[in-house]
C-alpha positions, 0 to 999 in steps of 0.5 A: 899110667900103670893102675891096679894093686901092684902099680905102686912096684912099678913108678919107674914104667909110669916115669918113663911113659912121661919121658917118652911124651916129653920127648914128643912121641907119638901119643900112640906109641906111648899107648903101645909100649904102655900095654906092652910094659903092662904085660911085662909089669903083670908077668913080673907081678906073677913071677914075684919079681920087681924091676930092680932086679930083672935080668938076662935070664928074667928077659928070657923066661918073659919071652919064652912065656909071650910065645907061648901065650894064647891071644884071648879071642883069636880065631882057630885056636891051638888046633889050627896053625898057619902054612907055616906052623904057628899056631893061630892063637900066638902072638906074633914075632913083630909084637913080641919084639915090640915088647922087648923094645918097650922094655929095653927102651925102659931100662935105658931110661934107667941108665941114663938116670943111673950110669952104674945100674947094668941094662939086662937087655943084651945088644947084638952085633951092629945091624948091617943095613947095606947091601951089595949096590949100596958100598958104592957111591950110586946109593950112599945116600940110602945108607941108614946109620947102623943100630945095635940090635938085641941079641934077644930079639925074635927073627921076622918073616918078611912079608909082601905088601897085598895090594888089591886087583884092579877089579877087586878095586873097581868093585870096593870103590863101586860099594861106595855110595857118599861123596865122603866115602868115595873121596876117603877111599880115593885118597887112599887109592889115587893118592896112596894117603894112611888112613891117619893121613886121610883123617887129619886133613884139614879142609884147608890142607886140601888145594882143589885148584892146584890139586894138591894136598898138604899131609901130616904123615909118620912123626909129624913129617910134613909132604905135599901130594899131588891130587888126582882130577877125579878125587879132587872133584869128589872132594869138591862135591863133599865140601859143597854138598854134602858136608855138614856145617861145623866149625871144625877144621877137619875135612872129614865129619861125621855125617849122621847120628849124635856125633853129626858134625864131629871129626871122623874117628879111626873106629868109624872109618873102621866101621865103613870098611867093615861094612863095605867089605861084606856088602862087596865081599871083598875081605881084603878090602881094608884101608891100608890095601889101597894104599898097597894098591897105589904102591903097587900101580907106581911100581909097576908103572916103573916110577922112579923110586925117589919118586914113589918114596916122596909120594908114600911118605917113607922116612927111608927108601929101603921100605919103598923097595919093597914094592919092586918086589910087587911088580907082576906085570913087569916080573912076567914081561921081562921072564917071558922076554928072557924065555924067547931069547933061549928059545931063539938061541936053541 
């Protein structure tokens, strides 16, 4: 809920937050287009503009305002840009667009309630989600259904997953001194787990025997992981030694300090890779790097990316695709393959 002197303009937000819970999202997407639609609810307020009466051209002058807004805290400032030419202090395209979707998200909650009110959100042209291989039958079942896509939004560069070398990999596992600790970046490394993922196992979702874990993964999708040898005997070690005796069902407890026995918490994970970064040196080294790391290893092993999409847990392929791309052992090979047979030629 919205808080503060001008909160009583701003029901609507508040109304529409318990509609996205009601509908069983995520508790933290709803936290995430709650701060979003805050600071459209404080711009507005500084604007002079209620809800009621927002359109196009109010959309307009919000984003022009996000982009140049300076991100309190951020290191550099306004006198250091990227290689790209943004400045260090700006708010990202992909959280600005988030906000626009919070706010279109918001006003098709007011249209499904009133059919005459006109959404100020403007839709663009259909997304075309194929590509060349898929109009013919080999990837029909890639297609994703077409969505509109707000004429408004912000384009997005399209980055690369960075995955972690081999040795800076060897050297981060080699920081790690507990068997939790170990067993925590194994799942990540070994078995390619979010480190959501890796916090709501349950000890019973963990099968040493069969080596198999049962994960809880994006919108509650339910997958079974293979466990690696290794990690399944680390996790067998934690349980039998090292875990602190606690009724809860959580496999990874807090091992030390008033809160001995608890679940571990996404800050306190956090905090490990913090540390282990700057005793490693290895400032690359957070939790979703050796999941890119595992990605990274399948694709160059040439695993089929069926395969690799069950393994990582992604609702569409097209997001497990973008780890072909991360393949320099096979990029290379097959260059330097190609390279010998011109020279041959000649």
């Amino acid at each position: 809920m919205l808080a503060g002197p001008s909160a009583g303009q701003f029901v609507l937000v508040d109304e529409y937050l318990a509609h996205l819970a009601d509908r069983n999202y995520s508790p933290k997407t709803v936290r995430a287009y709650g701060y979003d639609l805050l600071a459209f609810c404080r711009w507005l307020a500084s604007e002079d503009v209620s809800l009621g009466v927002v359109t196009t051209e109010t959309l307009l002058k919000f984003l022009h305002a996000c982009r140049e807004a300076k991100v309190p805290g951020r290191r550099g400032g306004s006198n250091v840009v990227t290689l790209s030419g943004r400045r260090m202090d700006q708010y990202a395209a992909t959280t600005i667009n988030r906000r626009l979707a919070a706010i279109s998200g918001l006003f098709t909650f007011v249209t499904m309630r009133d059919p005459e009110f006109v959404n100020p959100v403007p839709k663009g042209r259909e997304a075309r989600w194929r590509v060349a291989g898929e109009r013919s039958g080999m990837l029909a079942h890639t297609i994703r259904r077409p969505k509109n896509r707000s004429s408004l939004r912000l384009r997005e560069p399209r980055r690369l997953p960075k995955a972690l070398s081999q040795t800076q990999a060897a050297e981060l596992l080699a920081s790690f001194h507990t068997w939790r600790d170990r067993a925590i970046a194994g799942l990540m490394l070994y078995c390619g787990l979010r480190s959501a993922e890796v916090l709501g196992l349950n000890v019973a979702d963990a099968d040493i025997g069969g080596r198999w874990a049962s994960v809880i993964g994006k919108g509650a999708r339910q997958r079974r992981v293979p466990l690696d040898a290794d990690v399944a005997s680390v996790i067998q070690v934690y349980l039998l030694a090292e875990r602190p005796e606690s009724a809860e069902r959580r496999l990874f407890l807090v091992a030390k300090g008033p809160n001995r026995g608890r679940p571990l918490t996404a800050a306190g994970l956090r905090t490990i890779f913090r540390y282990h970064r700057a005793v490693s040196g290895i400032i690359a080294a957070h939790p979703h790097a050796l999941r890119h790391t595992f990605g990274t290893a399948l694709a160059e092993a040439g695993v089929d990316l069926a395969v690799m999409q069950a393994l990582l847990g992604h609702a569409h392929v097209d997001t497990t695709a973008r780890y072909i791309h991360l393949a320099p052992a096979h990029v290379k090979a097959e260059f330097d393959a190609a390279r010998s047979r011109i020279r041959a030629q000649q």
